[in-house]
C-alpha positions in Angstrom: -86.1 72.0 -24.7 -82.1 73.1 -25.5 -80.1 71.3 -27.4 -77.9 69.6 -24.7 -81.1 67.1 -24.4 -79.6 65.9 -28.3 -76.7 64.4 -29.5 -75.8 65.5 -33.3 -74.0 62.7 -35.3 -73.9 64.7 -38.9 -71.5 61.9 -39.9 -73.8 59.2 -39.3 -75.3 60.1 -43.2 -74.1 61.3 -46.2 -75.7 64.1 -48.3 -77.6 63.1 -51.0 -79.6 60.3 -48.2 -82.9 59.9 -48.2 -85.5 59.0 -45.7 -89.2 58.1 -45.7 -89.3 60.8 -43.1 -88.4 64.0 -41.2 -89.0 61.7 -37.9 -86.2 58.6 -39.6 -84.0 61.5 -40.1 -84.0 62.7 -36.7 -83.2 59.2 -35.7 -81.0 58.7 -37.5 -78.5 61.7 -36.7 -79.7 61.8 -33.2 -80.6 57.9 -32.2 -83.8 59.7 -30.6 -87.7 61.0 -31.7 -88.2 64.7 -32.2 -89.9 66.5 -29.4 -93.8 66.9 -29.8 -95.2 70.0 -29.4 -94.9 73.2 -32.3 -92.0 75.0 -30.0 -89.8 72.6 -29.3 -90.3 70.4 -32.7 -89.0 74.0 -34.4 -86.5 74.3 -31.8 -85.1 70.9 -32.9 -85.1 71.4 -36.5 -83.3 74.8 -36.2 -81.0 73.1 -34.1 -80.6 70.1 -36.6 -80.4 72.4 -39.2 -76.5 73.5 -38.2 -75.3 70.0 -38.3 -77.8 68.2 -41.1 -79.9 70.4 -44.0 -82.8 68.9 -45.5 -85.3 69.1 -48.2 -89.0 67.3 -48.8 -87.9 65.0 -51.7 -90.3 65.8 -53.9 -88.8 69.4 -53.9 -86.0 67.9 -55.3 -87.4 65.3 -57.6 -90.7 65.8 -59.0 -90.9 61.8 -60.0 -91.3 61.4 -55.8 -94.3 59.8 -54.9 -94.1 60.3 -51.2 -94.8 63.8 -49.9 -93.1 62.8 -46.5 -89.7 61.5 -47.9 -87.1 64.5 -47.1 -83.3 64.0 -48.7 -80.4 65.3 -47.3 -79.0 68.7 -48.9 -75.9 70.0 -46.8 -73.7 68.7 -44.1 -71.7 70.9 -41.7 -69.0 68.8 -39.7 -68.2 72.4 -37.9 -71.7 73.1 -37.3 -73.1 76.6 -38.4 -73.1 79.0 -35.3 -75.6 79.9 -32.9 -76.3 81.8 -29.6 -75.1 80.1 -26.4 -73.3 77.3 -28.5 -70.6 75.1 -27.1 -68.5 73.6 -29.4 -68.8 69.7 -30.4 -66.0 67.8 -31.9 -66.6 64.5 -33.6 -64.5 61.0 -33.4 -64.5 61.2 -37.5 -62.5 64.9 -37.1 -60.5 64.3 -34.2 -58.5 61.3 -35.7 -59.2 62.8 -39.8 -57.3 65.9 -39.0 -54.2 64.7 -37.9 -54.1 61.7 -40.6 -54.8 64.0 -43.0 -52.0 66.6 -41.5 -49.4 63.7 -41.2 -48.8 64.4 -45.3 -47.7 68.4 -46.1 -49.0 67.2 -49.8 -51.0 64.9 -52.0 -52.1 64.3 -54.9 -53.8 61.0 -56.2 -56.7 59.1 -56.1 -59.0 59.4 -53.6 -59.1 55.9 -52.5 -55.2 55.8 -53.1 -55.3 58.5 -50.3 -57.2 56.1 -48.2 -54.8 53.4 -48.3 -51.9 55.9 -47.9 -53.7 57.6 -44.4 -53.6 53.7 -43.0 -57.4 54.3 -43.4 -58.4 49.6 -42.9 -54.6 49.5 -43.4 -55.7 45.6 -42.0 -57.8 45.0 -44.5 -55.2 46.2 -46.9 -52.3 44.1 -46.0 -54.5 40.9 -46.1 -55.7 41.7 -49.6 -52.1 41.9 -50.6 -51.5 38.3 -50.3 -53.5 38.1 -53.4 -51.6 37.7 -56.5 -53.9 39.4 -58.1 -53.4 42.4 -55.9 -50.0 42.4 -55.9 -49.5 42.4 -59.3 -51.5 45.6 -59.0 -49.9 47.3 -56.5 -46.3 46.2 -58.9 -47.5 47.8 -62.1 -48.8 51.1 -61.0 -47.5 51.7 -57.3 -47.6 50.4 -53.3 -51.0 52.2 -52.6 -52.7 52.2 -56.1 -55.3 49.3 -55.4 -58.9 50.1 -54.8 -60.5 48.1 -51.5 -63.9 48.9 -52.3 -64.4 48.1 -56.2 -67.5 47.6 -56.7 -66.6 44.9 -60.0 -69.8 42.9 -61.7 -68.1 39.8 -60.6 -68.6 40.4 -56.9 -72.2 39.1 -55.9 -74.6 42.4 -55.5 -74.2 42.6 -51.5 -70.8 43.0 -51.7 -71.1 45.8 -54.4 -73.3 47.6 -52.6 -71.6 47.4 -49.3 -68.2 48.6 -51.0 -70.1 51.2 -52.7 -71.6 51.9 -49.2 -68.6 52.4 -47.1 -66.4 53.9 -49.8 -68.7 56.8 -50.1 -68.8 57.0 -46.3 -64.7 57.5 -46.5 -65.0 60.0 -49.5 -67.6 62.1 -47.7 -65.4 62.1 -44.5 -62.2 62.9 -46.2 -63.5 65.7 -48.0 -65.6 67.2 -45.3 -62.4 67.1 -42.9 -60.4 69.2 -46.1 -62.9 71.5 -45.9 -63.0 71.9 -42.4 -59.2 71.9 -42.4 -59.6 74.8 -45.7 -61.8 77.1 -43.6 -59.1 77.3 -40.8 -56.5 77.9 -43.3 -54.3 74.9 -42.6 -54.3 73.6 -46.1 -55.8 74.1 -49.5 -57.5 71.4 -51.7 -59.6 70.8 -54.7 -60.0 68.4 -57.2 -58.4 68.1 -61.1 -58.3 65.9 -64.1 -56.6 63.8 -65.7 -56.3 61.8 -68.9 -54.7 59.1 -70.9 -55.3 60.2 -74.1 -56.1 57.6 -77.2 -53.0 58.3 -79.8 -51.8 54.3 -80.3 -53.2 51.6 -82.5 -53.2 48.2 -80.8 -51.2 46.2 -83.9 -51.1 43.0 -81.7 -48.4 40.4 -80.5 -48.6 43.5 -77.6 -47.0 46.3 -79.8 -48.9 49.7 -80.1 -48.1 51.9 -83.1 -48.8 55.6 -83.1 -51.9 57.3 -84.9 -50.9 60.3 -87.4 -52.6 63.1 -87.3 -54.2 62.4 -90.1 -56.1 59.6 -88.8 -56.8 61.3 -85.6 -58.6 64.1 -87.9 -60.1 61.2 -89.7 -61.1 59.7 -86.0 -62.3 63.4 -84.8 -64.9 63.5 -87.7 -66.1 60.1 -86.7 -66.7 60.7 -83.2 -68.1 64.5 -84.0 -70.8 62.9 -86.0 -71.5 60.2 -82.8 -71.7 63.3 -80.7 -74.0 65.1 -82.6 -76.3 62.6 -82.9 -76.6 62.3 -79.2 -77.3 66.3 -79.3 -80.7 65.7 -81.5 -83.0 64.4 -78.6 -85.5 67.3 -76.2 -83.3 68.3 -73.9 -80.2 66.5 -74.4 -77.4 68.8 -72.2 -74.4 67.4 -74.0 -72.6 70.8 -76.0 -71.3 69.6 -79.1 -68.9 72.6 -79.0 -67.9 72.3 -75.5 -66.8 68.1 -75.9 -64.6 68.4 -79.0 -61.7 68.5 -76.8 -62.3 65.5 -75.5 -61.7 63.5 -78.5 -58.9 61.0 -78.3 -58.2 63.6 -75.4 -55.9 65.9 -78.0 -57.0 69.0 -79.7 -55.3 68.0 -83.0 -56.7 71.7 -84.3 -54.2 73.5 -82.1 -51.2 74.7 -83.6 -49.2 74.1 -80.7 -49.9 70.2 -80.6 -49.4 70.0 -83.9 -45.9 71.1 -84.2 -45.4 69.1 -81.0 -47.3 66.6 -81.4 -44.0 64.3 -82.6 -42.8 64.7 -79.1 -46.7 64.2 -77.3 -47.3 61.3 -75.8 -45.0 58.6 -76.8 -45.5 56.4 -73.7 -49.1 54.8 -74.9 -49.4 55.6 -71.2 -48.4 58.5 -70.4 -50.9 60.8 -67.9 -51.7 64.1 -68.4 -53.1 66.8 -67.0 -56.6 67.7 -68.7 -56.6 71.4 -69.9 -59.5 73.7 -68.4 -61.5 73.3 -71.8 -61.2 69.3 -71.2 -62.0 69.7 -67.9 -65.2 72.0 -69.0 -66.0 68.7 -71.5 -66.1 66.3 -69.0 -68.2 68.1 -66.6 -70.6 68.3 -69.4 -70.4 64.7 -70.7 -71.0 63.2 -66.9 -73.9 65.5 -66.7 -75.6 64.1 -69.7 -75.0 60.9 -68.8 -76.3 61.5 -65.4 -79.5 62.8 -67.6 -79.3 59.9 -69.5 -78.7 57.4 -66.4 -82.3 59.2 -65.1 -84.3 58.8 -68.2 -83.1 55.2 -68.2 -83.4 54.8 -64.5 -87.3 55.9 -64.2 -88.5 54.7 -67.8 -89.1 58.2 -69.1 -90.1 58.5 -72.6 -87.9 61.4 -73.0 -85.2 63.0 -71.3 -85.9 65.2 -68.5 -85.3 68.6 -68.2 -81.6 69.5 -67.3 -82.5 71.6 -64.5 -83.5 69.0 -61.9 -81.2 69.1 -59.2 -80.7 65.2 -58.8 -79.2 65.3 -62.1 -77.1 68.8 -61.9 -76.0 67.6 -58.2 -73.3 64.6 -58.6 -72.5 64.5 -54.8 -76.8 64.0 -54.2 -77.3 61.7 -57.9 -74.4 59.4 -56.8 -75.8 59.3 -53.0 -78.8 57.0 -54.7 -77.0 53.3 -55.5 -79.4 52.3 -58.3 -78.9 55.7 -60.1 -75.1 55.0 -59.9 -75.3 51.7 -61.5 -77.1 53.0 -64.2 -74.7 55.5 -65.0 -71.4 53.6 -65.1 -73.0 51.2 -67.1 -74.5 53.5 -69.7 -70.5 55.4 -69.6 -69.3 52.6 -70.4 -71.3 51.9 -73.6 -71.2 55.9 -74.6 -67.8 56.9 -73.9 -65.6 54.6 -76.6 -68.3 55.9 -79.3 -68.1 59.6 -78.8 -64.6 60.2 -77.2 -62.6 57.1 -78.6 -60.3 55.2 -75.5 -59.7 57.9 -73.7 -59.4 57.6 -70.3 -60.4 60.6 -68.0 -60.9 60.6 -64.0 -60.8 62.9 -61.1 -57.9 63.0 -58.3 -58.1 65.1 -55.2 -55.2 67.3 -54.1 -54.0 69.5 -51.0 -51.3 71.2 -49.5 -50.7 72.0 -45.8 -50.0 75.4 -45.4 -49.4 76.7 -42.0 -47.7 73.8 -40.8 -47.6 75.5 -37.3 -51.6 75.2 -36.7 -51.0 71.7 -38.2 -49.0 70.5 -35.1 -51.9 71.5 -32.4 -54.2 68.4 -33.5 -53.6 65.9 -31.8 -55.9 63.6 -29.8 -55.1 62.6 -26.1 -54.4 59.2 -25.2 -53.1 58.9 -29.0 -49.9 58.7 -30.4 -49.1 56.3 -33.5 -50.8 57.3 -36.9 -51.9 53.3 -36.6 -54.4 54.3 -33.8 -55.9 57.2 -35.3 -56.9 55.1 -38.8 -58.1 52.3 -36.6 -60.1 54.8 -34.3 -61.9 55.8 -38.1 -62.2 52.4 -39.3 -64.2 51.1 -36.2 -66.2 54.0 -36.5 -66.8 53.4 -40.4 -67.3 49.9 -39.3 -70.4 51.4 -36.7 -71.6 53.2 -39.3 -71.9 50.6 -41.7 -73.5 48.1 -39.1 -76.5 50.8 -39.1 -76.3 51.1 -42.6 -76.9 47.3 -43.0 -80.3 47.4 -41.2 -81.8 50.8 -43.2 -80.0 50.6 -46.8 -82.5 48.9 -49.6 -81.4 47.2 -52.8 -83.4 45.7 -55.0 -82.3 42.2 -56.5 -82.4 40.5 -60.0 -82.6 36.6 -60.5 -79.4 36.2 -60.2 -78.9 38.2 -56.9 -81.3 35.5 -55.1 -78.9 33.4 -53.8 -77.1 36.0 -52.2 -80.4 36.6 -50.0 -79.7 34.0 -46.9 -80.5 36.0 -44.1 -84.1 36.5 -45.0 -87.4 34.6 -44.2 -89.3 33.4 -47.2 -88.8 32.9 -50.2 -86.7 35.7 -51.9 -88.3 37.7 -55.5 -86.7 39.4 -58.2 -87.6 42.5 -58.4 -87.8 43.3 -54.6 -85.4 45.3 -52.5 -84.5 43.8 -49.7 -82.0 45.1 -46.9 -78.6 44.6 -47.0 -77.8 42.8 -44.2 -80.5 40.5 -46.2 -77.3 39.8 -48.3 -74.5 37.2 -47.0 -72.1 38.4 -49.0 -72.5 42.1 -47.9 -72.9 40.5 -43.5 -70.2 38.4 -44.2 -67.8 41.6 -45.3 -69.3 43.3 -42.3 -68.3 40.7 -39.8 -65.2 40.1 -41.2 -64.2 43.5 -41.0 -65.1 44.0 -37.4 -63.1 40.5 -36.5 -59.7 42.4 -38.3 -60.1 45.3 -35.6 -61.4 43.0 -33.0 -64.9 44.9 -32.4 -67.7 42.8 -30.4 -71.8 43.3 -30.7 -71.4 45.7 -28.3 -69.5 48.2 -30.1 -71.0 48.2 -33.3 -74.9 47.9 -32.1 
């Protein structure tokens, strides 16, 4: 066997995925069955191996109860090297790069990126319509609205098939910025930012400045919140380390101090988190992500902080339930230890050797409008399989959303999600906006 008999779609999952075995993986990312026989089955997992790494689960979470399950570790869009190799490109890269390329710089958002790469640009402009939306899109900017948010008040299908698709477009963008890093065309990474809590809401809508008094007064508060959450077995969150993060000012440096008449007096104002903030957030998402676990599987105590599930974010946020968990118990935790500060994470890049820039192209392309429609559809495929293989298990109050099912629907159950009419009914509606039939998306 050689590995022209096998097709390699590495973007048909998402690192972090897990199947109920190696044979569902090989499906998956090559719409085939391994080969039988000891030589060519180790021929095919070396040769998967360059596109699609892989773990038994249980390696990776000792809480697995299946000793088949694997769960994807590493994706390579240019797949790793080997003798005899030709070359594959992918439709995701081809019509990435030069989207990507068509901006020398960004910084934003990651989903603001999205929307400013055309990426369902038809989606977009029917959303805007909404008053909702555009009242949005007025307050903080033409391309700051987020397609995919994944809000309690949309029914669960929905959620998950936003979650679903979004983290398809994350895991695309940043594997094409890599691929884009390696050949030196650009350089990117991802930084912090924060809104930090310095105002006291006095009401009728005016905000008055805290002194730094009371934000010493506040820092106490919050240090003795924080410590608290340090007593349990194992807890990772570093007292030390998270100070900074309190009303996102270190009132105990001088230099704030004697400027801090001048810091911040837009109640909005956005700044750039310093690299000891940045250092505190790492750690605080990594205990909740411990804490999100604990909760998660019922353990009696928090586990150990060197499970990779938990030290991973790109694999814990790969599993939907975990992810709920976790911006659910953030919300809860983060007003008590940190105060209203508000903290996220924006990608950046810069193009720079604009010359090897120019060379991609596809044929038979032209308009920046085709290449993001090109990615769409093929999101839209993706997601179409995704439908049929993704599980999510439903409440009491998710049951109505379960239509397309035969029975009589349970709490408690996971069920697919093309089980969910909200979640087929986003599908379909989708693929009507770029015009795709059954035959391109089955």
């Amino acid at each position: 066997m050689t590995q022209k008999n096998y097709f390699f779609d590495a973007l048909a999952v998402h690192e972090g995925q897990i199947f109920p075995s190696f044979k569902a993986l090989f499906q998956t990312v090559t719409g085939r069955e391994p080969p039988t026989g000891k030589k060519n089955l180790e021929i095919a997992k070396k040769n998967l191996a360059r596109y699609v790494e892989h773990k038994l689960l249980i390696e990776v979470d000792p809480t697995a109860t299946s000793k088949r399950a694997v769960i994807i570790t590493a994706i390579h869009e240019d797949p790793l090297p080997m003798e005899d190799h030709r070359g594959e490109r992918g439709t995701y890269a081809d019509f990435m790069r030069p989207l990507v390329l068509k901006l020398s710089e960004f910084e934003g958002k990651m989903y603001v990126l999205c929307n400013e790469l055309g990426l369902f640009s038809r989606y977009f402009q029917e959303m805007q319509r909404s008053s909702v939306v555009k009242d949005t899109l007025g307050r903080n900017g033409e391309f700051e609205y987020n397609l995919w948010n994944t809000n309690e008040k949309l029914l669960l299908g929905e959620r998950e098939y936003n979650a679903l698709l979004y983290r398809q477009l994350r895991d695309v963008l940043k594997r094409t910025l890599e691929s884009l890093q390696k050949k030196g065309i650009l350089e990117w990474g991802f930084i912090f930012k924060c809104q930090p809590d310095l105002f006291y809401d006095v009401g009728n809508g005016k905000y008055r400045k805290k002194s730094l008094v009371e934000l010493e007064s506040e820092k106490q508060t919050y240090l003795q919140e924080i410590q608290k959450e340090t007593r349990g077995s194992n807890a990772l969150l570093n007292v030390e380390l998270v100070v900074p993060l309190i009303n996102g000012i270190d009132i105990s440096n001088p230099f704030v101090r004697g400027k801090y008449s001048l810091y911040g007096e837009d109640r909005h104002e956005v700044v750039y988190c310093t690299p000891q903030q940045e250092a505190a957030i790492q750690n605080y998402q990594l205990y909740v992500r411990q804490l999100a676990y604990q909760k998660h599987f019922k353990l009696e105590e928090l586990p150990k902080g060197d499970l990779e599930i938990i030290t991973n974010e790109g694999k814990f946020f790969a599993n939907p339930a975990l992810a709920k968990t976790y911006q659910r118990m953030d919300e809860k935790l983060r007003p008590r230890l940190f105060g209203n500060i508000k903290f996220w994470k924006e990608v950046y890049y810069k193009v720079v050797d604009p010359e090897k820039a120019k060379t991609y192209r596809p044929e038979g392309f032209s308009k920046d409008e085709e290449y993001a429609a090109q990615v769409s559809k093929e999101v839209l495929r993706y997601m179409e399989k995704q439908l049929k293989k993704c599980e999510v298990e439903a409440e009491k109050r998710d049951l109505a959303d379960i239509t397309n099912y035969i029975g009589e629907p349970e709490a408690g159950r996971k069920y697919y999600l093309s089980c969910f009419k909200s979640a087929a009914d986003k599908q379909k509606h989708l693929e009507q906006l770029y015009n795709m039939g059954e035959d391109e998306t089955g």
